[in-house]
C-alpha positions as CSV (number, residue, x, y, z in Angstrom):
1,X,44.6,0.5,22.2
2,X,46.5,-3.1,23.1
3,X,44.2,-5.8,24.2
4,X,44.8,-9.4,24.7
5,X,41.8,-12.1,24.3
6,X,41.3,-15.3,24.9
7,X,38.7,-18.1,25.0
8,X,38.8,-21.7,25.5
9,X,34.8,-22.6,26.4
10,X,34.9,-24.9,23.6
11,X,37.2,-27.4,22.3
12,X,39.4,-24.9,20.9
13,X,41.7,-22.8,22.5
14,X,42.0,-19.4,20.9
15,X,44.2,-16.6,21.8
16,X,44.1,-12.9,20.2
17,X,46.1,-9.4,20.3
18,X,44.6,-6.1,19.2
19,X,46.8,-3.3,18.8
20,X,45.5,-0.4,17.3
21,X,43.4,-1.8,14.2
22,X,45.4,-5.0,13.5
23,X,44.4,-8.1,15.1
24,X,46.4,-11.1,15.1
25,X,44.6,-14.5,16.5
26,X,46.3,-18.4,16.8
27,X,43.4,-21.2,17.0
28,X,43.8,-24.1,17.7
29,X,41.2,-27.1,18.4
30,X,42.5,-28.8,21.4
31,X,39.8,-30.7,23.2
32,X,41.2,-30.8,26.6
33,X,44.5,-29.5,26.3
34,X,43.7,-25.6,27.0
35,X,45.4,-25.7,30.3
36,X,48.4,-26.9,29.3
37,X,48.2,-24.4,25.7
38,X,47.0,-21.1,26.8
39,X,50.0,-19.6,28.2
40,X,52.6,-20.9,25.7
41,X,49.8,-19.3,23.1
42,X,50.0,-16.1,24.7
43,X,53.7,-16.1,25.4
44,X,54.0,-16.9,21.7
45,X,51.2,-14.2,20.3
46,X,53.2,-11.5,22.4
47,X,56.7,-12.0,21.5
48,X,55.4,-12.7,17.5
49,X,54.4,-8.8,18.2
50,X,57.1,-7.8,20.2
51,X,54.7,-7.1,23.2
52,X,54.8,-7.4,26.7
53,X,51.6,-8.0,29.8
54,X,52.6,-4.6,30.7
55,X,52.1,-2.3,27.7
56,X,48.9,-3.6,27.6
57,X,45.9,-2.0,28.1
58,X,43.2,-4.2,29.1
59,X,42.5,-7.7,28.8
60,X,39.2,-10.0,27.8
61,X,37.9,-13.2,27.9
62,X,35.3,-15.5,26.8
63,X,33.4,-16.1,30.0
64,X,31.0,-18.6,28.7
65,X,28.7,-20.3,28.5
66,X,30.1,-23.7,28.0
67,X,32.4,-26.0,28.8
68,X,32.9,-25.4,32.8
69,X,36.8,-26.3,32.8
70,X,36.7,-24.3,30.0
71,X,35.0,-21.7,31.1
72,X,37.5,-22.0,34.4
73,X,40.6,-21.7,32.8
74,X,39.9,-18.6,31.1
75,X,38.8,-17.4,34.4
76,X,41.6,-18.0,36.1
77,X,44.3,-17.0,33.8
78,X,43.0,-14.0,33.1
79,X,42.4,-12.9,36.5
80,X,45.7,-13.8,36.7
81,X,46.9,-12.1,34.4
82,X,45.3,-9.2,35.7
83,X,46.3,-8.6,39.4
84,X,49.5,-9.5,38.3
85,X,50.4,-6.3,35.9
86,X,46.8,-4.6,37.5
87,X,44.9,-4.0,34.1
88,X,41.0,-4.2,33.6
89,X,39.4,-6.9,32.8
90,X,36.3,-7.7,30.2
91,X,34.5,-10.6,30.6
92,X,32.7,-11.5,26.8
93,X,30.4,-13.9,26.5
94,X,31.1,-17.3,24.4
95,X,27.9,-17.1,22.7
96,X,28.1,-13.9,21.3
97,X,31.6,-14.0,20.9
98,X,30.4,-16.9,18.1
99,X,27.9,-15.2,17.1
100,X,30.3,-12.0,16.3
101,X,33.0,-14.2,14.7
102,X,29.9,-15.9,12.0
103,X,28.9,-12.3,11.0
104,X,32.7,-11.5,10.8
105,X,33.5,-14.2,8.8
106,X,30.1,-15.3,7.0
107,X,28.6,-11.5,7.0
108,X,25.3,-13.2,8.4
109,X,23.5,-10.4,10.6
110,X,20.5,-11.9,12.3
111,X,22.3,-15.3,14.5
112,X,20.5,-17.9,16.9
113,X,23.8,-19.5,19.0
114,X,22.8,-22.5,20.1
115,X,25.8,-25.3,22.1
116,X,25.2,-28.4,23.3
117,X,24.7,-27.9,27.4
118,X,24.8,-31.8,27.9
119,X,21.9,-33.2,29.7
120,X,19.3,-32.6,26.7
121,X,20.0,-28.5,27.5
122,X,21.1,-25.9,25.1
123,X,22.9,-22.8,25.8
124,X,21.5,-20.3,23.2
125,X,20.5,-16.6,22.4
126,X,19.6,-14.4,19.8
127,X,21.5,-11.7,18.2
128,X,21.3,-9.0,15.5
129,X,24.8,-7.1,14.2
130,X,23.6,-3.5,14.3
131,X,25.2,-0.6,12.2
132,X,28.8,-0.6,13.1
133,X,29.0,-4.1,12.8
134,X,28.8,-5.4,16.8
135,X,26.0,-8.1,16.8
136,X,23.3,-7.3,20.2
137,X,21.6,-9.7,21.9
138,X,18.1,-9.8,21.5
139,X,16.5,-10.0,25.1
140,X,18.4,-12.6,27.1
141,X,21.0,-15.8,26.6
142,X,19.7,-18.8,28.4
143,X,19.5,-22.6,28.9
144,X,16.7,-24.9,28.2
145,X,15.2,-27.9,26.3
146,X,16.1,-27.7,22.5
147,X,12.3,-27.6,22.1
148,X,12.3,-24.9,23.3
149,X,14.5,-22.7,21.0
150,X,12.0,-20.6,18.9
151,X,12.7,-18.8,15.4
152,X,11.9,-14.8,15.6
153,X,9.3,-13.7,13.3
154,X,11.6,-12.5,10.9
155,X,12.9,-13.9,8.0
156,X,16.8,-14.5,7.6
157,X,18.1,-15.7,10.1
158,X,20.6,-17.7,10.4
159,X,21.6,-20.9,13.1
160,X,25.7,-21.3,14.2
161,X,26.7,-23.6,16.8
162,X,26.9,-27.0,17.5
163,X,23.4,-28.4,19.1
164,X,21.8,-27.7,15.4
165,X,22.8,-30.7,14.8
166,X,23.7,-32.4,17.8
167,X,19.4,-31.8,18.6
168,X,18.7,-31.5,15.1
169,X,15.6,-33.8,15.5
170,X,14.2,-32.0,18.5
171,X,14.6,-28.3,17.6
172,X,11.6,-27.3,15.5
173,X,12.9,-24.1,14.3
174,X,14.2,-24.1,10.7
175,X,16.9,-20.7,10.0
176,X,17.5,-19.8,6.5
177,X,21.2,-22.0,7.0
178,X,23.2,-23.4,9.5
179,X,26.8,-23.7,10.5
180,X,27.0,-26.5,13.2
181,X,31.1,-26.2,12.7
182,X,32.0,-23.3,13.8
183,X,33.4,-22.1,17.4
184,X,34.0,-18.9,19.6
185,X,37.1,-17.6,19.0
186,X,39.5,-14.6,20.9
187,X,38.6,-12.3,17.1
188,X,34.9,-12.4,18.3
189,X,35.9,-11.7,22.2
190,X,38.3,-8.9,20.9
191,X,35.8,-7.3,18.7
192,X,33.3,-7.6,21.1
193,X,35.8,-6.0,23.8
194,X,37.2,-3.2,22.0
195,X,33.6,-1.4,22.3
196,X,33.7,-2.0,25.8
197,X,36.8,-1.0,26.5
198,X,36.0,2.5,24.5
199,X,32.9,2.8,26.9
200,X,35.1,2.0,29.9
201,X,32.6,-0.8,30.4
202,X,35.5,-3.1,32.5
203,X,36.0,-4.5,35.5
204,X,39.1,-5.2,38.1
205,X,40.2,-8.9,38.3
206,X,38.6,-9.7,41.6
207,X,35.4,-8.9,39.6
208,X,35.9,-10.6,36.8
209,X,33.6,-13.7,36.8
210,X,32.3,-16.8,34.4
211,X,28.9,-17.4,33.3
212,X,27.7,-20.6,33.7
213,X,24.0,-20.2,33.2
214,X,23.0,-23.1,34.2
215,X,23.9,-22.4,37.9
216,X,22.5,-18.5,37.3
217,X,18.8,-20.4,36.0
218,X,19.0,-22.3,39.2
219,X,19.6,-19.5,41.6
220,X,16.7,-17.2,40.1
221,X,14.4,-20.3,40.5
222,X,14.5,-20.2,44.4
């Protein structure tokens, strides 16, 4: 299995390769220079592996939430990417693409993603790594007040994303620890996509879309 990841929702811009078990990643925090360092990135990742678009097997993204341009430019190049060499696409989510990465890296099981959304909204969602090690999400990922974020029953669990602290005074909830540094990155997208792409659970490019949530919220409200 070859599958190439990126994600630049944040203000990083991450690219990753997975071929066969190995993963390779380059991150890079870039706040506003994705655009013009995604494609070099992936040029670079590629010939580092001796890989070209077209022995590849799928693609994936992170689709967000999070920063719209962001969230855009991932779009975009990966459909892109797609229709030009016709391979399947995965859209990933940002959040749990964090939230994968922290149990990855931190072995933390039980995660409540919360990002800044701007405009006194969080993006956030709950998630729980099950047995082989892919984290779930735990009913559904959504935007709202930081008040609003609750703490499961449950003990240990654990907070990752930036609005901990950007909305530390406002969010009530109190997890065991918090990582307010840490940002998606193409290993959680790829981890996240490799199980989809041994379910066949992908999509063609012109079906590939972002997730803003915000706008989603809005349209269930009329």
């Amino acid at each position: 299995m070859k599958l190439l990841a990126i994600d630049t929702s944040s203000s990083a811009c991450s690219v990753g390769l997975l071929i066969g078990d190995e993963i390779k990643t380059i991150h890079e925090i870039a706040p506003l220079q994705q655009a013009q360092k995604i494609l070099p990135m992936i040029e670079k990742i590629l010939q580092e592996s001796a890989m070209s678009l077209n022995e590849l097997d799928g693609l994936a993204f992170g689709c967000g939430p999070g920063s719209f341009t962001g969230v855009r430019i991932a779009t975009s190049v990966m459909q892109g990417i797609g229709y030009a060499v016709d391979l399947p696409l995965m859209p990933v989510s940002s959040l749990a693409a964090l939230a994968q990465a922290a149990y990855s890296e931190l072995g933390w099981s039980k995660l409540l993603v919360a990002i800044d959304a701007r405009i006194q909204e969080v993006y956030w969602g709950a998630y729980q790594a099950n047995t082989e090690g892919i984290v779930e999400l735990i009913n559904t990922e959504m935007v709202c007040p930081p008040e609003d974020i609750i703490l499961p029953n449950e003990s240990d669990w654990y907070g990752v994303g930036n609005a901990w602290e950007v909305y530390s005074g406002q969010i009530s909830a109190r997890p065991t620890h918090i990582d307010t540094t840490r940002l998606p990155t193409a290993l959680g997208v790829l981890q996240l996509a490799k199980v989809r792409y041994e379910k066949k659970e992908w999509v063609d490019a012109e079906n590939a879309f972002p997730s803003y949530l915000r706008n989603e919220v809005a349209l269930k409200k009329k």
